[in-house]
C-alpha positions, 0 to 999 in steps of 0.5 A: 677134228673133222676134215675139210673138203678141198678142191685142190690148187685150183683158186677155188676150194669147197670149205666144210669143216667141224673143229671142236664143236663148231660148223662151218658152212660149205661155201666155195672159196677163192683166193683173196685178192693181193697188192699189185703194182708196176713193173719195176726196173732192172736192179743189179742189187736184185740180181745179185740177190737172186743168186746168192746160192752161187756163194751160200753153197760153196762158201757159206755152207762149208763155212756154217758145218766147220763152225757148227762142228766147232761149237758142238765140241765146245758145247760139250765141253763147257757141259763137262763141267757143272755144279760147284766147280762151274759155279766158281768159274762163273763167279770169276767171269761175273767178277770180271764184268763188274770190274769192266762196268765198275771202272767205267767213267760215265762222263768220258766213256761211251753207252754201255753195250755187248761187245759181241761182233753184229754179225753173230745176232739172229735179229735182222735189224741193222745195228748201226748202234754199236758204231759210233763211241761205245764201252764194250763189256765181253760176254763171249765166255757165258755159254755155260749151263752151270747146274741141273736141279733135278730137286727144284726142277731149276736149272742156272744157265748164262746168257750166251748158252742157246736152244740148241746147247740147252736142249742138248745138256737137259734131254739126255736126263729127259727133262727140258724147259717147258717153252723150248723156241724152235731155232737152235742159235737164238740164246737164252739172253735174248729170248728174255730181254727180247723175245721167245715163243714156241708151241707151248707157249698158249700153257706157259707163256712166253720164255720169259714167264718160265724164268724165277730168277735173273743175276744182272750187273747194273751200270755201275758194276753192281751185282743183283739178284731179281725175282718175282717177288724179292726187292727187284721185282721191278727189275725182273719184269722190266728186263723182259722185252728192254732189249738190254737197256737196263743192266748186263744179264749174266745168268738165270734161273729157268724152270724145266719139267719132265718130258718123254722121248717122243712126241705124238704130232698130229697134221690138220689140213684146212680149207676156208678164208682167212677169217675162218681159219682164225676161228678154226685155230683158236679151237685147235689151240684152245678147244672148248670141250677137250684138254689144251694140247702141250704143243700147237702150231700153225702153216698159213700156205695161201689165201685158203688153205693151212695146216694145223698141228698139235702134238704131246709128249708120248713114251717109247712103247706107245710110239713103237706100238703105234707108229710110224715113227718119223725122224724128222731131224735127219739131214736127208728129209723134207724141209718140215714145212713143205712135209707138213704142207703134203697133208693137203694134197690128201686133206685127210689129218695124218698122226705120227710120233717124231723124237723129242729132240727132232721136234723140238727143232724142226724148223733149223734144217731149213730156218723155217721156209727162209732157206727157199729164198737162199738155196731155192733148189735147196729142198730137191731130193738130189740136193738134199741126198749129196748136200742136206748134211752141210745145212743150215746156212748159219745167219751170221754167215749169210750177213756177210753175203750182202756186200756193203751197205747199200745191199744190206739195206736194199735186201731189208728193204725187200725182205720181210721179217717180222713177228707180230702179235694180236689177241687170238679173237682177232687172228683173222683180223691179223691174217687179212692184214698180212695178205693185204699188205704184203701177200707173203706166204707161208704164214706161222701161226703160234699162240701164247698167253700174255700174263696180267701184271698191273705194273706198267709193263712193256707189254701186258694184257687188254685192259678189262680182258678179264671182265667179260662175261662170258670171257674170250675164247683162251682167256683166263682171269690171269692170262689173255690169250694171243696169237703170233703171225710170222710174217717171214719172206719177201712181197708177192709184188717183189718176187712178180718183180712190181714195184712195192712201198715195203715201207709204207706197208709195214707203217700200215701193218704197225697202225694195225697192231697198235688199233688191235692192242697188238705188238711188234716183236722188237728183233724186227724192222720198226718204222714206228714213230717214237710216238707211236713205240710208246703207244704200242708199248707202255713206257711206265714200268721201263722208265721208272726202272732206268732211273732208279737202276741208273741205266738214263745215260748209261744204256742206249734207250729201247726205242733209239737201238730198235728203230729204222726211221726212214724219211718213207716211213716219216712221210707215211705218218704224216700223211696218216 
């Protein structure tokens, strides 16, 4: 990869660049325009949360390293045991969760849910769901990584364990799953019944794709088993993206591979438009005349300028005789993306070997870029060097510092936090769209194959994806290619203090993805129609398995526990 000629921060940039084969010509680029509007009045709400740092740094901070340092002992202790004697206790808990399911009356008890406290979720929906006559079943207890098979390169894990706990438990035998998410609290049960992408997801998959077997009780307390290929297999893959309308997950098979101790991370400035970039990012992903890396991933900063980055595994000598080594993961450093976002002052692309473990969850320190909108002083060396060891901010805490419903709903209703997922050919498409709409920055860019299926699942390939000739770039005849877009942050014309339709806008965003056979990732805000819901996603392989596992009645339906229909958003779809 060539390096881009850049013109600085100055609105204006010169773009020459060479990615694998492919010129772009030099032109002289300037920002894309963004949404303006009028100038909003004064609102105690928006004040209130301009200053949430007056309660995250004393309170929530404090508060999120005593719970941290509380369940890292818990965690190490729950990895003490494992094997035949884990299996037991797990068997005893499962038996547990039956019996709760099993004794249930369908006619006089409630929906089926979690009895997990709301708060404790990662997701930024509302959950408004689990308020009204509910039949809680406990799952608090399945933490547990119960066996490491180094054999079948397999290990058995309980839902509630998270990336943190795993990665912890797998790499001191340097082995991982090979889709390991970034963000330490997301859980294994809800990357698969929701969704888990991370930087080698464009090899793998998605996390869901690197599960062999799932243990789920249905709704009248039995327990199966379901696998790719055993009776179940319609379970197996409805489960992926249900959100747990189907059954109770209560462990699952994952595959892990060897890893080394370090990995070789490699920093890419770009300069040029959006439509360029995505061009630009489908080479680093996917590059025609050289191997896939194991790990790629994308910050959008503006209008004109990203970084790239690609990265693979590298043993301790070549990283000690090659260098530098950068512990990225120590408390005192740089929030990763404003590190990454160095490399542009020197548009020249930077190599640097960062532990395995420090890769894998280079985002935590500063939950991506959201710590800048909680702590906005947060990344000064002066707070970093006295009060960096008590970060991150844990999210259920940071819940409880939106007093009352009315902020809560406010601070959803500026505050932008979605995934969306488009064919790679239509990244720029996505990119344009984003900058339209909400003019939110920085971008995450993440690339991920979806694997065909046929069977009617939530969310599958392009229908004829795979008889073109020639075939889109990154395609292959079992898997098309696609890219995520985090769009994570609050409106330009919000932070300008203009006024701004967050709800129209998102409408505008959702007509896009489903003109552009993309997807929502459902731990967002949706203001879809249900008619639109089951546009964007196919309904055939779900509703076939709700009535025949009994979860109609029984489990909440998928559209009613994700979606925030506000009249708005009705409006919008009407007018459209």
């Amino acid at each position: 990869l060539g390096n881009c000629i850049g013109g600085g921060r100055t609105g204006k940039a010169l773009q020459s660049l060479h990615v694998s084969g492919c010129d772009f010509a030099m032109v002289e680029l300037k920002e894309r325009p963004g949404p303006r509007g009028e100038r909003a009045p004064f609102s105690l709400l928006e004040f209130l949360l301009q200053f949430r740092w007056a309660v995250i740094v004393p309170v929530v901070l404090p508060l999120s390293k005593v719970w941290d340092h509380w369940h890292r002992f818990k965690c190490w202790v729950y990895t003490r045991s494992t094997g035949e004697r884990a299996l037991a206790q797990h068997a005893e808990r499962v038996r547990r969760v039956c019996e709760r399911l099993a004794a249930r009356d369908p006619e006089t008890d409630g929906q089926i849910c979690s009895a997990r406290a709301t708060y404790w979720s990662a997701s930024m929906r509302s959950l408004e769901y689990k308020k009204g006559k509910r039949y809680p079943v406990d799952l608090s207890d399945f933490k547990h990584v119960l066996v490491i098979d180094e054999e079948k390169m397999i290990v058995k894990v309980e839902p509630m364990v998270n990336m943190g706990q795993l990665t912890s438990a797998l790499l001191p035998h340097k082995l991982c799953t090979k889709v390991v998410p970034e963000y330490d609290d997301l859980t294994v049960g809800g990357l698969i019944a929701g969704y888990g992408i991370e930087g080698s997801s464009h090899k793998y998959g998605l996390f869901a794709d690197i599960v062999t077997s799932l243990d789920v009780v249905l709704s009248d307390g039995t327990l199966v088993t379901a696998t790719k290929t055993n009776e179940y297999k319609d379970l197996f893959y409805a489960i992926q993206w249900s959100q747990g309308t189907l059954a109770m997950l209560v462990s699952i098979d994952i595959e892990i591979r060897r890893v080394e101790d370090y990995v070789k991370l490699e920093y890419i400035p770009f300069r040029g438009d959006l439509q360029a970039m995505g061009k630009a990012w489908a080479d680093v992903v996917c590059p025609k005349d050289a191997p896939w890396p194991e790990f790629q991933e994308g910050i959008v900063y503006s209008s004109t300028s990203a970084v790239f980055m690609r990265a693979d595994y590298a043993n301790a000598e070549e990283a000690k005789a090659k260098g530098p080594i950068n512990r990225l993961g120590a408390w005192y450093k740089p929030w990763f993306y404003k590190y990454a976002e160095g490399v542009l002052e020197t548009d020249k692309t930077h190599i640097e070997y960062v532990p395995t473990k420090e890769y894998f969850h280079r985002h935590t320190q500063a939950l991506y870029w959201e710590c800048a909108l909680l702590v906005p002083f947060g990344n000064h060396p002066l707070f970093r060097y006295t009060l960096g060891w008590l970060m991150p901010p844990r999210i259920s805490f940071l819940k409880l510092t939106t007093f009352g419903k009315a902020m809560w709903e406010y601070y959803q209703d500026r505050h932008n936090a979605q995934d969306v997922l488009v064919p790679m050919r239509h990244t720029g498409d996505c990119l344009e769209a984003s900058h339209d709409l909400f003019d939110i920055y920085p971008l995450w860019l993440n690339s991920h194959c979806i694997y065909k299926t046929d069977i009617g699942a939530m969310i599958d390939c392009e229908p004829g994806f795979d008889k073109k000739s020639p075939m889109e770039q990154g395609d292959t005849p079992e898997a098309q290619m696609y890219t995520d877009v985090g769009i994570w942050g609050v409106p330009a014309p919000i932070l300008r203090q203009e006024m701004f339709d967050t709800v129209q806008s998102q409408h505008e965003l959702e007509q896009f993805l489903i003109k552009h056979h993309g997807y929502q990732a459902l731990y967002a805000v949706t203001e879809m129609s249900e008619t639109d819901f089951w546009t964007m996603f196919d309904p055939t392989l779900y509703r076939k398995a709700r009535s025949k596992y009994k979860a109609d009645g029984n489990f909440m339906e998928i559209y009613y526990k994700v979606h925030r229909r506000k009249p708005a958003a009705i409006k919008a779809t009407k007018t459209a």
